[in-house]
N, C-alpha and C positions, 0 to 999 in steps of 0.2 A: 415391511415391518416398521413399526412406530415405538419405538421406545419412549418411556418417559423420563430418565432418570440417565446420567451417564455411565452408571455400573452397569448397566441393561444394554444400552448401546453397544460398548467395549466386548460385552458379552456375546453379543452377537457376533460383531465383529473378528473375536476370536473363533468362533464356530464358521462364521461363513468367512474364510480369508481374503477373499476373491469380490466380498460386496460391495458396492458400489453406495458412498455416504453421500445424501442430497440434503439440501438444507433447504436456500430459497430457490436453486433449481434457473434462476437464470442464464448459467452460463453452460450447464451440462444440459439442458432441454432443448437448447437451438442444437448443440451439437446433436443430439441425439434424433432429433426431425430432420434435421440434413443430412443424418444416416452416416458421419462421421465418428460416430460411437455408439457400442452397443454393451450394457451394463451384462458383463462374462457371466455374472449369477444373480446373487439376491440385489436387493437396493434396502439400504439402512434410512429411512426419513427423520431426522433429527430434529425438525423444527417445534417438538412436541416438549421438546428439554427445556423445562424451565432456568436452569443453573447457563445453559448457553443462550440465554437472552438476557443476562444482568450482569449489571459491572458495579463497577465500586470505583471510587478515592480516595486514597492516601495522601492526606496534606504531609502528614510525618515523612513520609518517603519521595512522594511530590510522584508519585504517580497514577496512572488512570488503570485499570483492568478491565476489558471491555470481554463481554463473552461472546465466542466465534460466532454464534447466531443473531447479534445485533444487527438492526440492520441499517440500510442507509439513512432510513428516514428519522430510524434513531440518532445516529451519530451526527444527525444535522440540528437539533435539538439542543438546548439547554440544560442541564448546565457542558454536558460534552462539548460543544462550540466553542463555549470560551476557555475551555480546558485545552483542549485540541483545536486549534480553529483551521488548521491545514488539511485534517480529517474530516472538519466537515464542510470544507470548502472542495477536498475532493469529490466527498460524497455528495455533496449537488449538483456534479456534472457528470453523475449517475445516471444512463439512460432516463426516463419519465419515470411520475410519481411511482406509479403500478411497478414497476422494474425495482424502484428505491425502496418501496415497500416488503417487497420479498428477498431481495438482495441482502447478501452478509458479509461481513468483513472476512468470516473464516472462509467462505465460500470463494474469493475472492486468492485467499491464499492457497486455498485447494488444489483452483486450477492453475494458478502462477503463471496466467497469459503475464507475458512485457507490457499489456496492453492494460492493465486491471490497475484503475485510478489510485485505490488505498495503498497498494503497494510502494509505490516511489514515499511516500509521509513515513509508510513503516519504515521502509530502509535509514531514511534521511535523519531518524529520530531511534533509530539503535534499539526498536522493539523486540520483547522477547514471545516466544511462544509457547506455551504449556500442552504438549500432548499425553492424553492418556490411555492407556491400554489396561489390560488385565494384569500386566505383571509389574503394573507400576505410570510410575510418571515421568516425565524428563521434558527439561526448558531447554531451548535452544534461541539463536540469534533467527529471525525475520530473515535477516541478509542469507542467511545460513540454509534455510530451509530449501529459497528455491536455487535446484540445481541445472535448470536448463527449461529451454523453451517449454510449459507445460508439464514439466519435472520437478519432484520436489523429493527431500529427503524422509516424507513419513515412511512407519515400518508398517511392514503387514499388522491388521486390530488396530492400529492407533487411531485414535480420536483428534483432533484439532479441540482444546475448548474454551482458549483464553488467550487475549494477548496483551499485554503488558508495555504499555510506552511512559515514557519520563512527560511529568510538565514542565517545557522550558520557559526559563523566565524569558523573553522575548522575541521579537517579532517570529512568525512564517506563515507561508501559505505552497498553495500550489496550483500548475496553469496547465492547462493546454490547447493541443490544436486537431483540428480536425477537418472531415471533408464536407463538416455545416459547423451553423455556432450551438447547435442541440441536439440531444439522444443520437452520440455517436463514439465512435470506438476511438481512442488516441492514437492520433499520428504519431506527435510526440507530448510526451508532460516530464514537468519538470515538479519536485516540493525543495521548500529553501530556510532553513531553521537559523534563527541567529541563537545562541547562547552568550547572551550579555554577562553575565556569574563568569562563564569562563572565558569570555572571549572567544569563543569559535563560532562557526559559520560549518553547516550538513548543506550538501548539494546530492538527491536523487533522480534519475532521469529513468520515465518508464519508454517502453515502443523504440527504444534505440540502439536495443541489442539481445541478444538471446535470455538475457536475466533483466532485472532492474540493476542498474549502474550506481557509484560511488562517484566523485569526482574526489579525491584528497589533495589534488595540487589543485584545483581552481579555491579549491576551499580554503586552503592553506595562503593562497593568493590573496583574497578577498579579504580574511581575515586579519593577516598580517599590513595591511597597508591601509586598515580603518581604522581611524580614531574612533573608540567606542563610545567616549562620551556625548560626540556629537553626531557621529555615524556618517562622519567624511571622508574622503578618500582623496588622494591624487587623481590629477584631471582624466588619466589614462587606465585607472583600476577597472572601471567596470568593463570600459571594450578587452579588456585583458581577461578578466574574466571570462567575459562571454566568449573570447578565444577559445579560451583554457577547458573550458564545457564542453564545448562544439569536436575537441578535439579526443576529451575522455567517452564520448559517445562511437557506437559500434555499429549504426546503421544498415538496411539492409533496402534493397528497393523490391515493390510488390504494389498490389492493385490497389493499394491506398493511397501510399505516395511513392518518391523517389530515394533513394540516400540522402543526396544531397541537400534536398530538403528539411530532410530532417535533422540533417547534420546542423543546420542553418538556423533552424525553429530550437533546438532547445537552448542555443546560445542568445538568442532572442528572449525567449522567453526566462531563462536566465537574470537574465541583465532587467528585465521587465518589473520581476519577482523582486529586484534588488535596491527596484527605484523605488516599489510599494511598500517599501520596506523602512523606506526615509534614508539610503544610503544618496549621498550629492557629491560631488566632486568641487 
């Protein structure tokens, strides 16, 4: 079924409860050739919705609305880059072009691997999400959504169709690691947000624990012992940091990599994120 419209969709959705919603079909097609999933009924294709391919900016409110069908290759684009540049620094370490091409950020939230780049940017930067259904609408917290490995808090009918992040006034990005330096699944990634306005510092770590991870005491660390005007720190902040990361991470070992490794790589990568950032000691 191909809807065009989102009341068409939801509609569906309420009639078939059990549908299975595909967008760009990257992440639920391997699964589904590997024979680790099989759609229980109908399949809803939504990439037909024009409303979930377009975003907007709000200078007033200093935020981005990007529609769940956006996809990578969009979010790497202008003027979204320089609005988000952690989103679209994610999104270039996007599997290949063709992958970026049909990939979406809502698709991404769907299926809530630990492993799905955009995720750690959304957490790190406090995005909200819009779903809707037949009998309404309702926003919820990014962090909130997903509730365990490949878990997420949608209801039966709900839609994914928009997500909502702040533009912070300065610095972030986001890194990772993997088992090549291209078109490959993360070991570990980290995104890293300075808010100059308020003086704080968002630390999200994807692949290193059954959810996407917070860090609030490495953040709270980093933030608290940087002079913001010049983005210095005590000799010992950043290896404290990158402690402080290394130790809010949940790791697991498996045919990628080890715990330890990764326990290791986001504090790295961390501290990495931190020099890119113009923080010096």
């Amino acid at each position: 079924m191909h809807p065009t419209t989102i009341d068409e969709a939801t509609a569906l959705l309420a009639h078939y409860p059990g549908a299975m919603v595909l967008s760009g079909g990257t992440d639920a097609m391997v699964e589904i050739n590997d024979g680790h999933r099989r759609p229980e009924g109908s399949v809803v294709v939504v990439n037909r919705i024009a409303a979930l391919r377009s975003w907007r900016h709000d200078p007033t409110a200093k935020t981005l609305t990007v529609g769940a069908g956006v996809t990578y290759t969009e979010l790497m684009r202008e003027p979204i880059a320089s609005l988000i540049p952690a989103l679209a620094e994610a999104s270039r370490t996007v599997g290949s072009p063709q992958i970026r091409n049909a990939g979406t950020l809502g698709g991404n939230l769907g299926t809530s691997s630990p492993a799905g780049d955009g995720l750690p940017v959304l957490a790190a930067l406090d995005a909200k999400l819009t779903l809707a259904s037949e009998t309404g609408i309702r926003t919820m917290a990014a962090s909130d959504f997903i509730v365990g490995v490949k878990r997420t808090a949608i209801r039966p009918g709900e839609l994914i169709t928009e997500i909502t992040l702040p533009v912070v006034e300065g610095w972030q990005g986001y890194a990772k690691v993997g088992v090549r330096n291209a078109m490959v699944i993360a070991v570990a990634s980290v995104a890293l947000v300075f808010d100059r306005p308020n003086e704080s510092v968002a630390v999200a770590l994807g692949s290193v624990g059954p959810t996407i991870l917070r860090c609030p005491e490495a953040e709270m660390l980093l933030a608290s012992s940087l002079d913001w005007a010049t983005l210095t720190a005590h000799a010992d902040a950043l290896e404290q940091f990158a402690t402080s990361v290394s130790a809010a991470s949940q790791p697991i070992t498996d045919h990628r990599s080890s715990a330890e490794y990764r326990r290791h790589a986001v504090g790295v990568l961390a501290k990495r994120l931190a020099r890119r950032a113009g923080v010096s000691s």
